[in-house]
C-alpha positions in Angstrom: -23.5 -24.2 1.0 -20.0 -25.7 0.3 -19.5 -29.3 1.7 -16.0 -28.7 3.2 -15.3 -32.6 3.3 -14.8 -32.9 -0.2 -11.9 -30.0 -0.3 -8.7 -31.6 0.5 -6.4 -30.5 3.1 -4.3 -29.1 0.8 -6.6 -26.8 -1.4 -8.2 -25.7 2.4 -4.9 -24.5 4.0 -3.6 -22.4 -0.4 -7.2 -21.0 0.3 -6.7 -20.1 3.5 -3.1 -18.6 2.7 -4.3 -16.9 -0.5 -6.7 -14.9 1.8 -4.5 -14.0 4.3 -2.0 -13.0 1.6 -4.7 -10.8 -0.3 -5.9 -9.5 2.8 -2.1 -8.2 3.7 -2.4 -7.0 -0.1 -5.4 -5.1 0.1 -4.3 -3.3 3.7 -1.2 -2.5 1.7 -2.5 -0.7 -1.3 -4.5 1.5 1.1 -1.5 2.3 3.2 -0.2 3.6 -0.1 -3.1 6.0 -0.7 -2.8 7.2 2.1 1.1 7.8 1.6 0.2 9.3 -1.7 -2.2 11.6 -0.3 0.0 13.0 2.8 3.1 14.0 -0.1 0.4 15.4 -2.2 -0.7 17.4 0.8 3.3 18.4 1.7 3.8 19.4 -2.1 0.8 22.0 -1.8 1.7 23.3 1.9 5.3 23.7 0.4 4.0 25.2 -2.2 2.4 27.4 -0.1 4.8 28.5 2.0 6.9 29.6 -0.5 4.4 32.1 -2.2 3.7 34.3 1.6 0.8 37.1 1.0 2.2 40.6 0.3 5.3 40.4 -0.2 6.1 38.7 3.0 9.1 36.2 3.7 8.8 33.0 2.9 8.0 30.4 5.6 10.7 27.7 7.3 9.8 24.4 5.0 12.3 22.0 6.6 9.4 19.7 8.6 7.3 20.0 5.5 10.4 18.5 3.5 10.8 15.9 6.5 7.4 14.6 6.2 7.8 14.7 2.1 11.0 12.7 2.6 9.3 10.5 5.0 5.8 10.0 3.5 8.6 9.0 -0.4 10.4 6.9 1.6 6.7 5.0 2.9 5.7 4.9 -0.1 8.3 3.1 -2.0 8.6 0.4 0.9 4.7 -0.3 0.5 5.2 -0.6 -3.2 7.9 -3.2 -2.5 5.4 -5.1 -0.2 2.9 -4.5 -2.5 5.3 -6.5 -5.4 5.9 -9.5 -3.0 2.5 -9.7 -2.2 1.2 -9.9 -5.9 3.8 -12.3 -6.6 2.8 -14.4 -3.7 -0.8 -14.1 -4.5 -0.4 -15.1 -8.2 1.6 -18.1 -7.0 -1.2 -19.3 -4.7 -4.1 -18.9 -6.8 -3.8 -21.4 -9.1 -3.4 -24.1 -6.1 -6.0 -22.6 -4.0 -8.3 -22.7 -7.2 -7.6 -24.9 -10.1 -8.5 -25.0 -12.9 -10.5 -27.7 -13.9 
């Protein structure tokens, strides 16, 4: 058990900060997987669509392309987040655990 008494103020409230920060990092990088996944998904039903059985006509890809543009556009605002929140995290570490 970790006598909290002996953990100043301070250290408490960088610890407490550094896990709220990783916690937003963590939720982040799994938005982005999931991002990544949906325009890996688009690319293949575009794919698809464009390659009809028999000879037929190809399909209307325009919502696919929507939901590609959308899903890209997602994906590089997470990874922004995702930059911020690294930075933030390395800054925090070494005052929520110093070296000794």
């Amino acid at each position: 058990m970790i006598d909290l008494s002996t953990l100043s103020q301070e250290m408490l409230i960088a610890r407490g900060s550094y896990a709220t920060v990783r916690s937003a990092h963590e939720d982040s990088k799994k938005q982005l997987q999931i991002h990544c996944g949906q325009l890996g998904s688009v690319a293949a039903q575009v794919l698809r669509a464009m390659q009809p059985d028999n000879d037929g006509e190809p399909a209307d890809i325009d919502g696919l392309l929507a939901a590609g543009h959308n899903a890209l556009n997602l994906m590089e605002m997470i990874s922004m987040q995702i930059q911020s929140l690294a930075a933030q995290r390395a800054e925090l570490k070494p005052i929520a655990w110093p070296r000794k």
